[in-house]
C-alpha positions as CSV (number, residue, x, y, z in Angstrom):
1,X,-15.7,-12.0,-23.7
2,X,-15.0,-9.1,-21.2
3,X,-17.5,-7.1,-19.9
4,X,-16.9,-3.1,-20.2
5,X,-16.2,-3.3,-16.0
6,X,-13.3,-5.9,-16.8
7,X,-11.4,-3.4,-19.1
8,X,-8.8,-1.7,-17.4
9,X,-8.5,2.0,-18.1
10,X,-7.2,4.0,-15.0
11,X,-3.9,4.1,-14.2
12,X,-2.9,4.2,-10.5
13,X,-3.4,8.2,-10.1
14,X,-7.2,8.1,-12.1
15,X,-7.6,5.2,-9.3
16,X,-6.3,7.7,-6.4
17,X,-8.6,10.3,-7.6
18,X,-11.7,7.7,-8.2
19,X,-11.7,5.9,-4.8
20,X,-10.1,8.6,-2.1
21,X,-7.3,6.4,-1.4
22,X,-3.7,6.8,-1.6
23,X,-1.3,5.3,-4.8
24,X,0.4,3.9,-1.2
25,X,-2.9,2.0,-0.3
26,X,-4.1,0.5,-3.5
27,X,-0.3,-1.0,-4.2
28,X,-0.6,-2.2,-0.5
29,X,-4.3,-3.9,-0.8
30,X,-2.9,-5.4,-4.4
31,X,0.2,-7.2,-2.2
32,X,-2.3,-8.3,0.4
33,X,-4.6,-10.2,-2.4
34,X,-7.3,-7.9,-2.2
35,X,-7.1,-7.2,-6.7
36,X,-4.9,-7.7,-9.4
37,X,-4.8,-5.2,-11.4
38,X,-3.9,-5.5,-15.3
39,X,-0.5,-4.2,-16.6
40,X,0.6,-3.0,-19.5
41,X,3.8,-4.4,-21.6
42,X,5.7,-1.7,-19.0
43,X,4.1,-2.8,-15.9
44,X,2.2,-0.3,-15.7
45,X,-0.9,-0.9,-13.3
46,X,-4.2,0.2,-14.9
47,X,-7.4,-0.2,-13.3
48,X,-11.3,-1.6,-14.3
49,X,-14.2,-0.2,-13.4
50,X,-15.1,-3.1,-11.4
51,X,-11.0,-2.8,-9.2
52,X,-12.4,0.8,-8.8
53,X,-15.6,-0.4,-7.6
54,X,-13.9,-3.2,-5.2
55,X,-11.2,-0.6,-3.8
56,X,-14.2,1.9,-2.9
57,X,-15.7,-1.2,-0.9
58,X,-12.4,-2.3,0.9
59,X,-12.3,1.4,1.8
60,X,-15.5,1.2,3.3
61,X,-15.2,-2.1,5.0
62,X,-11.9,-0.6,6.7
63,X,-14.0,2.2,7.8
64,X,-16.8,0.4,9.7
65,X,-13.9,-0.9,11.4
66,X,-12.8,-4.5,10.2
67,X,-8.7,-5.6,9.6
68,X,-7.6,-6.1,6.3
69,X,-8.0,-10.0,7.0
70,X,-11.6,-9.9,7.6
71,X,-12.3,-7.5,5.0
72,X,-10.4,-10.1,2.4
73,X,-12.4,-12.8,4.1
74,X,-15.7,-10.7,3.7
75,X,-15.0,-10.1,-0.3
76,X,-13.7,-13.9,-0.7
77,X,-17.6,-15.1,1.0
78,X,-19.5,-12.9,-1.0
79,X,-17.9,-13.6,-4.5
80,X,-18.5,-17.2,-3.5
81,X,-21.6,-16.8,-2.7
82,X,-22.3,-14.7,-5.7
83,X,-20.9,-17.1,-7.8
84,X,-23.1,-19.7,-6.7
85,X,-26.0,-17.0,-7.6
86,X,-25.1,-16.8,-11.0
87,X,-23.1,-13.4,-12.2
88,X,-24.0,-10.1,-11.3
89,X,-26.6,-11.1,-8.4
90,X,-24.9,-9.3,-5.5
91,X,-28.1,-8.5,-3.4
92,X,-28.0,-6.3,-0.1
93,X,-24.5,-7.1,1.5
94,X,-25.7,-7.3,5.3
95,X,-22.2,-6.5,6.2
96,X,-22.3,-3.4,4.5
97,X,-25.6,-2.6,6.5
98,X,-24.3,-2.9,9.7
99,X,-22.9,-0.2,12.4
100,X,-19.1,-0.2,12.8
101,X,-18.0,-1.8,15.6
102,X,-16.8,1.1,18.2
103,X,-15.4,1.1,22.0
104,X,-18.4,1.7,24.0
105,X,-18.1,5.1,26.2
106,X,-17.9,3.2,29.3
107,X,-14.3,1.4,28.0
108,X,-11.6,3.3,29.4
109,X,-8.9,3.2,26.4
110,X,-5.4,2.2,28.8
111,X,-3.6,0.6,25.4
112,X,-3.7,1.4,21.7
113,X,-4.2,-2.6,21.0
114,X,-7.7,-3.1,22.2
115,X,-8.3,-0.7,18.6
116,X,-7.6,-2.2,15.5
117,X,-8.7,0.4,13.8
118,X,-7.0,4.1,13.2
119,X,-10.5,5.5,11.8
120,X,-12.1,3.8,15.2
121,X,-9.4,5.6,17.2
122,X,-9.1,8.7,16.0
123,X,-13.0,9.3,16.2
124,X,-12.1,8.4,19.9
125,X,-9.6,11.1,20.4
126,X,-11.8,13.5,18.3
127,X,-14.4,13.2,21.1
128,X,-12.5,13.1,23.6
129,X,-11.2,16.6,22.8
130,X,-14.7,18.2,22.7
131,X,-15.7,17.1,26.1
132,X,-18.2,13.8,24.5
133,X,-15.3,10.9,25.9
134,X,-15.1,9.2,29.2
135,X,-15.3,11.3,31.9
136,X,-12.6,10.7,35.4
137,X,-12.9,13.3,37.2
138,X,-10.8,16.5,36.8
139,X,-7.2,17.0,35.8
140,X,-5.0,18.6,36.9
């Protein structure tokens, strides 16, 4: 028997609207494993409350700063472990809890590679343009 957050409902743009992210995104997470959405005779995608639910949380994982491979790891641990806690007992995710992991002010940023995040490095650039980055001296 399914429960009502296993029936799928949405359809990619309800999905867009229901999480924030792009039609783009959510077909991109799907390739990399992250759901499987239903589909209809069609192939139409449509989406549960419980893909809704786990696209919001990939959304945020990505924004505290983690790569799509730990974020799939971070999902993959938890449902084990939440399996082996019987259905439904997610508990306090400790993940979830903790501050993103940022370049400290002190780190001079010489290459776009030390940030593996876009959200980590345009806060960066965001600072930097009202005076709060790394100071070197004047420019000229």
């Amino acid at each position: 028997m399914q429960g009502k957050d296993s029936k799928a409902l949405y359809p990619i743009g309800i999905a867009e609207q229901l999480t924030g992210l792009t039609a783009r995104q959510i077909r991109y997470y799907e390739t990399n494993g992250l759901l499987t959405p239903q589909r209809t005779a069609g192939r139409q995608r449509l989406y549960s409350a419980a893909d809704v639910d786990r696209l919001k949380e990939v959304r945020a994982l990505m924004g505290r700063g983690l790569t799509l491979a730990q974020a799939r790891e971070h999902l993959e641990r938890r449902a084990a472990r939440d399996n082996a806690r019987g259905a439904g007992a997610r508990g306090d995710d400790p993940l979830m809890a903790e501050a993103p992991p940022t370049l400290t002010r002190d780190m001079r940023l010489t290459s776009l590679y030390p940030v593996s995040n876009r959200a980590v490095l345009m806060r960066l650039i965001d600072d930097e343009g009202r005076g709060k980055g790394h100071k070197t001296g004047p420019r000229a």
